[in-house]
C-alpha positions in Angstrom: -33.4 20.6 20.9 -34.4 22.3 18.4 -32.9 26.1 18.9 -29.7 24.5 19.9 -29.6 22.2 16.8 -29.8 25.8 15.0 -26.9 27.3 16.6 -24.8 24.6 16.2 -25.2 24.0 12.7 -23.4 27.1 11.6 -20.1 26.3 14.3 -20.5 22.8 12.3 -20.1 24.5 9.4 -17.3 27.1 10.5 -15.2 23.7 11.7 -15.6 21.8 7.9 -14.1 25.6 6.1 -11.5 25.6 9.3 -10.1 22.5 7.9 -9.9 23.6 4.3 -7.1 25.1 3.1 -7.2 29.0 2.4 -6.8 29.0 -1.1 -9.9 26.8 -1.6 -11.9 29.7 -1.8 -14.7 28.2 -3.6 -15.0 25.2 -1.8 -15.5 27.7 1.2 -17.5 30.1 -0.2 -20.0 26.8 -1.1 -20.1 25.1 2.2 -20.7 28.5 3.8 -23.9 28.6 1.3 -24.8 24.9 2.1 -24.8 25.5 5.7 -26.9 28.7 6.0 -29.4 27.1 3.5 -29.6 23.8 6.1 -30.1 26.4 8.9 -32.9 27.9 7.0 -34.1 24.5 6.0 -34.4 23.8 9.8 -35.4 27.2 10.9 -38.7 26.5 8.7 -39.2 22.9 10.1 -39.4 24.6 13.7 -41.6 27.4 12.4 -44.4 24.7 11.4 -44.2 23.2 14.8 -44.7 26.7 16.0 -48.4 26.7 18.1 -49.2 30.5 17.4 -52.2 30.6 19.9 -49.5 29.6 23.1 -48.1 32.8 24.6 -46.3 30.8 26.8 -42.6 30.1 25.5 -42.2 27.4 23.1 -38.6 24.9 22.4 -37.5 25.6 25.4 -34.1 24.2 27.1 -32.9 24.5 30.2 -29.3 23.2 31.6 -27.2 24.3 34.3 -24.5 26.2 33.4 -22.6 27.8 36.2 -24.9 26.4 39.6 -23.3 28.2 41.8 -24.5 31.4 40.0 -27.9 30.4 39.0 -26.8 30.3 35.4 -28.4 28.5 33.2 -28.2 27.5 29.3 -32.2 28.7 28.8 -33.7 28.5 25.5 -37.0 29.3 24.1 -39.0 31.6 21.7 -42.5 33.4 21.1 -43.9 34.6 18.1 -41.7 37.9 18.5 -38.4 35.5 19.2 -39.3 33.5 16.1 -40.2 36.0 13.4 -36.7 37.4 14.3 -35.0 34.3 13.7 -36.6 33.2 10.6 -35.7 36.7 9.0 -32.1 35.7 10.2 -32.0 32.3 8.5 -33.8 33.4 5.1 -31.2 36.5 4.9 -28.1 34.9 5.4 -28.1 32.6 2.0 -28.8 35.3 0.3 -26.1 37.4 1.6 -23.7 34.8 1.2 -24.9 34.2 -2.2 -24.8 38.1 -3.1 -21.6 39.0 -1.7 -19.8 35.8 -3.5 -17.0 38.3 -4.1 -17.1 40.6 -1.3 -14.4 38.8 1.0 -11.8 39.5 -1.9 -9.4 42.6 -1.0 -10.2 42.4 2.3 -7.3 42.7 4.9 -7.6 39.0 5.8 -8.9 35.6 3.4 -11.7 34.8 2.0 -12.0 31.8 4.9 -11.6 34.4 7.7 -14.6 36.0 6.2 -17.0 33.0 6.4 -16.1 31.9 9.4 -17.0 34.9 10.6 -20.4 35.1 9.0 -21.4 31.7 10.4 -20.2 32.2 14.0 -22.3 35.8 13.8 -25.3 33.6 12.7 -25.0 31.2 15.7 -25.2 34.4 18.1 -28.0 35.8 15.9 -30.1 32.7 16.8 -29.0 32.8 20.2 -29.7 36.5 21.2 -33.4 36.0 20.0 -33.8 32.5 21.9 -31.5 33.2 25.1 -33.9 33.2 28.7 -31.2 33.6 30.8 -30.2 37.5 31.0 -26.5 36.0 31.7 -26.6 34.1 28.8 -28.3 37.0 27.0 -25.6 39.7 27.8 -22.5 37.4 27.0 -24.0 36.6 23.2 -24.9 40.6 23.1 -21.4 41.6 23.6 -19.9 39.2 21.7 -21.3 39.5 18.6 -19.5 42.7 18.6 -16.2 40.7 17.8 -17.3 39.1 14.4 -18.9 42.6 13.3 -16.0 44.7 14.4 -13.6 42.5 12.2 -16.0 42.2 9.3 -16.1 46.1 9.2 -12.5 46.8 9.8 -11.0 43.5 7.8 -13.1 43.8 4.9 -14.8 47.0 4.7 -14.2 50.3 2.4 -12.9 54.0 3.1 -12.1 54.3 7.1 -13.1 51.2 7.6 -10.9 50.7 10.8 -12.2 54.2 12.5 -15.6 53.1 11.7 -15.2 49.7 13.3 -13.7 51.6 16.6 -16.6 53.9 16.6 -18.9 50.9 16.1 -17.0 49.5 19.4 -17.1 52.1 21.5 -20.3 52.9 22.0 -21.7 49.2 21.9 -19.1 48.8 24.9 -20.4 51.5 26.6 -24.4 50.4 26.2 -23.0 46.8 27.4 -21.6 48.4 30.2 -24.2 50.2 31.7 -26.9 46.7 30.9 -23.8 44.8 33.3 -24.0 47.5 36.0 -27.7 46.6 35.5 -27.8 43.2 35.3 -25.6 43.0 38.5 -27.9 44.8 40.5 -30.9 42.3 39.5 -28.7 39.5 40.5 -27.8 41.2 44.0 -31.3 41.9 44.4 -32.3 38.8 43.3 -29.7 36.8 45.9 -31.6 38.8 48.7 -35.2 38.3 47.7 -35.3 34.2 47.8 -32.3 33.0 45.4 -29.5 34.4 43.0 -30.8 33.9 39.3 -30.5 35.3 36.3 -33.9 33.3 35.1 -36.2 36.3 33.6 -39.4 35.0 35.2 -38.3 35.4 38.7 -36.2 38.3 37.7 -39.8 40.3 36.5 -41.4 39.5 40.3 -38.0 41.3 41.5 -39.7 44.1 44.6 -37.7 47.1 44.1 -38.0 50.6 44.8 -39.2 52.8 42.2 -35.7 54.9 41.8 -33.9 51.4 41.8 -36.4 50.3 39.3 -35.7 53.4 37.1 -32.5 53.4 37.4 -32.0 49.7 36.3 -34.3 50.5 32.8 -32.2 53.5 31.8 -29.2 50.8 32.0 -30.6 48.5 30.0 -32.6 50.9 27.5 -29.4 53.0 26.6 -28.0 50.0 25.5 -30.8 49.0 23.5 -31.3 52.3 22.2 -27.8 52.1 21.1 -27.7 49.2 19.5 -31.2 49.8 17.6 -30.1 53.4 17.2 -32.3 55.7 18.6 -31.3 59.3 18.2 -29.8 60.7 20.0 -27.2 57.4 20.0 -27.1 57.2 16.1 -24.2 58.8 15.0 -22.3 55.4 14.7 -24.6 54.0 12.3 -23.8 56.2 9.4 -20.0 55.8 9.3 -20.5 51.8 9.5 -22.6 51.5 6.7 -21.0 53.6 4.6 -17.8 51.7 5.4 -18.5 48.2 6.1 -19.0 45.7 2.4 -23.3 45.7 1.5 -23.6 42.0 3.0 -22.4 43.3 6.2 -24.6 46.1 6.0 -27.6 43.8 5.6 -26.7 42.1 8.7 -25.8 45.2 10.6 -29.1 47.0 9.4 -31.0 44.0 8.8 -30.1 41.8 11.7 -28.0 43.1 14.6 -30.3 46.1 15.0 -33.4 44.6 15.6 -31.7 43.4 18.6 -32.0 46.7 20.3 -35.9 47.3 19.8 -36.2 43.0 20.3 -34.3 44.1 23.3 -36.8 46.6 24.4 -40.2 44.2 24.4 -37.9 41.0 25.8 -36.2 43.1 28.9 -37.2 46.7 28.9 -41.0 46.0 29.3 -40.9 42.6 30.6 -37.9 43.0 33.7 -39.6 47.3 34.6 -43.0 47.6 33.4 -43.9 50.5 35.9 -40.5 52.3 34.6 -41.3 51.6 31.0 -44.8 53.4 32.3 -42.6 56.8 33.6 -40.3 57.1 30.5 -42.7 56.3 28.0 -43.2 59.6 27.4 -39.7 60.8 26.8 -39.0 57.8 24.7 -42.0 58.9 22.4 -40.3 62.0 22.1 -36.7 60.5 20.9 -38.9 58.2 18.6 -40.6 60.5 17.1 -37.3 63.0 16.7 -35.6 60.1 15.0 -38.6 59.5 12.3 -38.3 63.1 11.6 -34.0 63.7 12.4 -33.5 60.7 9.8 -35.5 61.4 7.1 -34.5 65.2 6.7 -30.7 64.3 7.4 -31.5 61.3 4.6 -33.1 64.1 2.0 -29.8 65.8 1.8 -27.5 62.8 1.2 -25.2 62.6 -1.7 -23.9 59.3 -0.8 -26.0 55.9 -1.6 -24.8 54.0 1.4 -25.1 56.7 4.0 -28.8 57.6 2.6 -30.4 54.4 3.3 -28.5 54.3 6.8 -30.1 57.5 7.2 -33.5 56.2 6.0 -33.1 53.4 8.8 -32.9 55.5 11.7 -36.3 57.1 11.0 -37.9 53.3 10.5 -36.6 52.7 13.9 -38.0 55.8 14.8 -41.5 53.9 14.0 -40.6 50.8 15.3 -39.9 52.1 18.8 -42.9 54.5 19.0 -44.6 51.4 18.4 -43.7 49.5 20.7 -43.9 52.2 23.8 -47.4 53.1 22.0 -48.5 50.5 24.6 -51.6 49.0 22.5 -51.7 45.5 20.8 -51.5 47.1 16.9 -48.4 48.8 18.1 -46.6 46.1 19.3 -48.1 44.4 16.2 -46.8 46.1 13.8 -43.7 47.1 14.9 -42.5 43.3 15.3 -43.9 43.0 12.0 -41.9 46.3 10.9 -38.9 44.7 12.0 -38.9 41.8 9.4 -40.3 43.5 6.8 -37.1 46.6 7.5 -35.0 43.8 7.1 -35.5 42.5 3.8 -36.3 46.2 2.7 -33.3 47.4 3.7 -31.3 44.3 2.6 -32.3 45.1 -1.2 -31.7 48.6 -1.2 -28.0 47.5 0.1 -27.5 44.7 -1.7 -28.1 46.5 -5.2 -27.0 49.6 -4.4 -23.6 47.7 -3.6 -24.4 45.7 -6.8 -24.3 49.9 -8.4 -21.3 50.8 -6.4 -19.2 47.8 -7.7 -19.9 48.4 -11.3 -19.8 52.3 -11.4 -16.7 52.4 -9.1 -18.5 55.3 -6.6 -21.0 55.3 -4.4 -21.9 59.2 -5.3 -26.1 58.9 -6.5 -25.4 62.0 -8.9 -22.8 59.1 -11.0 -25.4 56.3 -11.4 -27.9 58.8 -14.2 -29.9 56.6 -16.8 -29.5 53.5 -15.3 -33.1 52.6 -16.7 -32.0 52.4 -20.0 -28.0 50.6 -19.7 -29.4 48.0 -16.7 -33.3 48.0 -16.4 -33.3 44.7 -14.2 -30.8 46.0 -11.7 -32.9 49.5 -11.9 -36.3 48.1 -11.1 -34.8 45.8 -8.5 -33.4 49.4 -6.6 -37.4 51.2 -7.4 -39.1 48.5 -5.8 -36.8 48.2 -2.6 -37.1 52.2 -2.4 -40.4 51.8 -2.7 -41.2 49.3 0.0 -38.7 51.7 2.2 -41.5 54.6 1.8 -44.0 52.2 2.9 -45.8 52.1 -0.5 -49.0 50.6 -0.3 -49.1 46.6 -2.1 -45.8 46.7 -0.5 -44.5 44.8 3.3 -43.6 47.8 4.7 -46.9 49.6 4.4 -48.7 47.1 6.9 -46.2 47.4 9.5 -45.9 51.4 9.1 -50.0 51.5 9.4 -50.2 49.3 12.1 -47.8 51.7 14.0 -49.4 54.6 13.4 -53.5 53.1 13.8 -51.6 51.6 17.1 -50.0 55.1 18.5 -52.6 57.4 16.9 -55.4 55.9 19.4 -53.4 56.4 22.7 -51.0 58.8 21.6 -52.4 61.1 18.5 -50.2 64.0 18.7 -46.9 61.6 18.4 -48.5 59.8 15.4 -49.7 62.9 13.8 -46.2 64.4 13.5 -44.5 61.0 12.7 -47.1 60.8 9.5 -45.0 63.8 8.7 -42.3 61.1 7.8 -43.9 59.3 5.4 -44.2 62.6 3.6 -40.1 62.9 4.4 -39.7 59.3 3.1 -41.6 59.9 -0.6 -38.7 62.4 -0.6 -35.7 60.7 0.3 -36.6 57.7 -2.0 -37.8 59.5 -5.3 -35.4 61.6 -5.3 -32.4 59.3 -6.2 -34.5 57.8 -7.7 -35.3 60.2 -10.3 -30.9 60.9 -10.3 -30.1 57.5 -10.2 -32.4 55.6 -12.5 -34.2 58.3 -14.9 -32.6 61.4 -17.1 -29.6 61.3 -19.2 -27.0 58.7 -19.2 -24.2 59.9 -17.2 -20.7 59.5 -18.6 -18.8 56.1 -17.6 -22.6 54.7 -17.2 -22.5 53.6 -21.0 -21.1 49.9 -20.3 -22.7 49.1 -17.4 -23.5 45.4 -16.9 -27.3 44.3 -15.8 -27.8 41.7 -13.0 -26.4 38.1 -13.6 -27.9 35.1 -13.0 -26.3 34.4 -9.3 -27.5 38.2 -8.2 -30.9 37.6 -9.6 -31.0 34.4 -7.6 -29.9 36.2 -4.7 -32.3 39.0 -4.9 -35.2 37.1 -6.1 -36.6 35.7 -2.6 -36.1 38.9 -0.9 -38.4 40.6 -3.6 -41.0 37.4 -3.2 -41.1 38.3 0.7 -41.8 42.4 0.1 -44.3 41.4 -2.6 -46.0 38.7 -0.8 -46.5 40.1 2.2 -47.9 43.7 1.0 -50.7 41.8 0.0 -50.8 38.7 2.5 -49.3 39.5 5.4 -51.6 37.5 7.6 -49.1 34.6 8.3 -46.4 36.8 10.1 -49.5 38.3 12.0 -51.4 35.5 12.7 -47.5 34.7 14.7 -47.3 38.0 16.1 -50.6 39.0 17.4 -50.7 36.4 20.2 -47.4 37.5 21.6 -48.2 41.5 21.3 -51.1 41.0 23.1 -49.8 38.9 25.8 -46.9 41.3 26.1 -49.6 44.5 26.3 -52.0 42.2 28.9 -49.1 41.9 31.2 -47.9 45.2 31.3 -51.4 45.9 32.2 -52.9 48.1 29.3 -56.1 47.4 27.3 -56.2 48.8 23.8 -58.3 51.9 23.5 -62.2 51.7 22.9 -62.9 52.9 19.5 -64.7 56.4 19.4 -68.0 56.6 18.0 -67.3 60.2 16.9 -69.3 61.5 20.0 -72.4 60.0 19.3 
């Protein structure tokens, strides 16, 4: 009961800030933070449970849902499934806790605003735990309805065309997965029994262009939600719109879902498929490593820089996963937690920038060093750790990528290095504008980090810190699972070269 005692605590606490009036706004904004910190508090009880060595799946529930269907209400999680949630439960205090005034101004009241957060965190949990595709799908789409009204509700700029673009094209990825997922049933029905369990679904006998067919349905949707150029181009105009907390959870969160999405269904439900496209899907990988970075080098605005930055790191995290060797898979579960906290600093104090200087422009925010040096060596070290800077989280993941690709695939990895040379770029450079030189105009009164926002960023710094030097917990989590997953699609990791000898 366990991953269901998680998913209910947060509809718990949306019902006790349902009851309260609207214009208790502290009482709500405190009970939102008590409830994501019990979550957590939870979420970590579970994790030392958690029996690393056994592949097999691990909490798991099962209850009939719709029998005659073959639905279920499945639950259960691997290492991947539970390094996902666990980033989940640690980010959402502390954007709740960092974005204690984001809800005001929005279209709709601060209450609106929490309930929403807390019913998004449910179906966080849930998309990571679900092991019934039905069940899957139907938290998929509708996590779109809390994000679409967190963007367009309480967002910046063209916040409402930005939510519509966000929309459209997660509906149209859903809608090609249901055409998918339809045909598995109907296959399914006439091979032994309709289900929508995923073990029987991955024994499915199908011809090859059927089995094609049925991965490009549900990898365009993933590629969409993760984004993979070329499917990108709503990413940008949501960040730059939506408030930083939702950005974190966008980014940070909802994401991850797409390459998560990838390992759980794409490899798992069509390995031989997975096999054929591999090769294109390098490609796009790759492209969007290189596409990002460039298109982030020439970004005047903050926000839409480090939305740019994250389409390249999801350019690594998918090569590594269709790398097809244990290290790949490896590190780029591991560089989907460590992107997350990453890019949830550089949001959280770049909005912490925005808010204070009144524009999001990097050219505005000169001399920071010297007016708010806590605030400006919060925003170097999360740039930092977004370059992959060695003694920092993201280094290990971004290594184990390219160590993973480089030894089936060295061509791929050899050009996506050229990223990290991109990255040193795209980082330093507003850097240097943002933090160093002379004091810009209007920068002269600026106000350092308080007390709540150091809170708030504090754990999120532990985590990039810690883990560039001890990583081996996450791993120790992960390895088992990448492994299994790399055994059953029926690769073996390379044999080392001895250099010819």
């Amino acid at each position: 009961m366990w991953l269901t005692l998680l998913m209910a605590l947060p509809i718990i606490g949306t019902g006790v800030i349902a009851i309260l009036p609207k214009k208790n706004e502290q009482a709500i904004k405190q009970i939102a933070l008590t409830t994501t910190l019990i979550v957590l508090a939870v979420s970590l009880a579970m994790a030392t449970r958690f029996q690393p060595d056994n592949v097999e799946l691990q909490f798991t529930e099962k209850y009939s849902w719709i029998p005659s269907f073959g639905i279920n209400y499945a639950l259960g999680i691997d290492g991947l499934s539970l390094v996902l949630i666990l980033m989940s439960t640690i980010l959402l205090p502390v954007v709740v806790l960092a974005g204690w005034n984001e809800p005001q101004g929005g279209r709709w009241s601060v209450k609106n605003y929490y309930v929403l957060i807390l019913v998004l965190e449910t179906m966080m949990i849930g998309v990571f735990a679900a092991t019934d595709l039905f069940l899957f799908y139907v938290i998929f789409e509708a996590m779109l309805i809390p994000v679409y009204f967190l963007i367009g509700g309480y967002g910046s700029g063209e916040r409402s065309a930005a939510a519509i673009k966000f929309l459209i094209y997660s509906l149209f990825g859903g809608l090609l997965m249901l055409a998918a997922i339809i045909a598995l049933y109907v296959i399914s029905s006439s091979q032994g029994g309709a289900t929508f369990d995923l073990a029987v679904l991955s024994g499915l006998q199908m011809s090859s262009t059927t089995h094609n067919l049925l991965f490009l349905g549900f990898f365009i949707a993933f590629a969409i939600k993760a984004p993979l150029w070329p499917l990108h181009t709503w990413l940008p105009d949501a960040a730059d719109s939506a408030t930083p907390a939702t950005s974190v959870l966008l980014l940070g969160v909802l994401d991850k879902v797409g390459t998560f999405g990838m390992i759980r269904y794409c490899l798992t439900l069509f390995p031989e498929a997975s096999k054929t496209f591999t090769p294109l899907i390098l490609v796009l990988a790759v492209i969007s490593i290189v596409y990002g970075a460039i298109l982030a080098i020439g970004q005047r605005d903050l926000k839409r820089l480090i939305a740019f930055t994250s389409i390249s790191h999801f350019g690594f995290i998918t090569m590594g996963i269709f790398a097809m060797t244990s290290q790949g898979h490896s590190g780029a579960t591991l560089y989907m937690f460590n992107h997350g906290f990453s890019t949830a600093a550089l949001f959280l104090i770049g909005g912490w920038m925005i808010s204070r200087r009144g524009s999001s422009t990097i050219a505005d925010f000169g001399g920071l060093q010297r007016i708010t040096p806590v605030m400006a060596w919060m925003f170097f070290l999360a740039g930092m750790s977004s370059l992959a800077l060695p003694g920092l989280s993201s280094f290990v993941s971004e290594f184990l990528v390219l160590v993973g690709t480089f030894t089936r695939y060295p061509v791929h990895a050899v050009i996506a290095t050229f990223g990290i040379v991109l990255a040193a770029l795209y980082i330093l450079i507003p850097v240097q504008k943002a933090l160093h030189g002379p004091i810009t105009p209007g920068n002269e009164n600026l106000k350092d980090l308080n007390l709540r926002e150091k809170i708030a960023i504090a754990p999120i710094m532990a985590i990039i810190l810690v883990l560039g030097f001890y990583p081996s917990p996450l791993l120790n989590v992960i390895n088992p699972a990448a492994s299994h997953v790399i055994t059953q699609l029926g690769f073996s990791d390379p044999a080392p070269s001895n250099g010819g000898k």
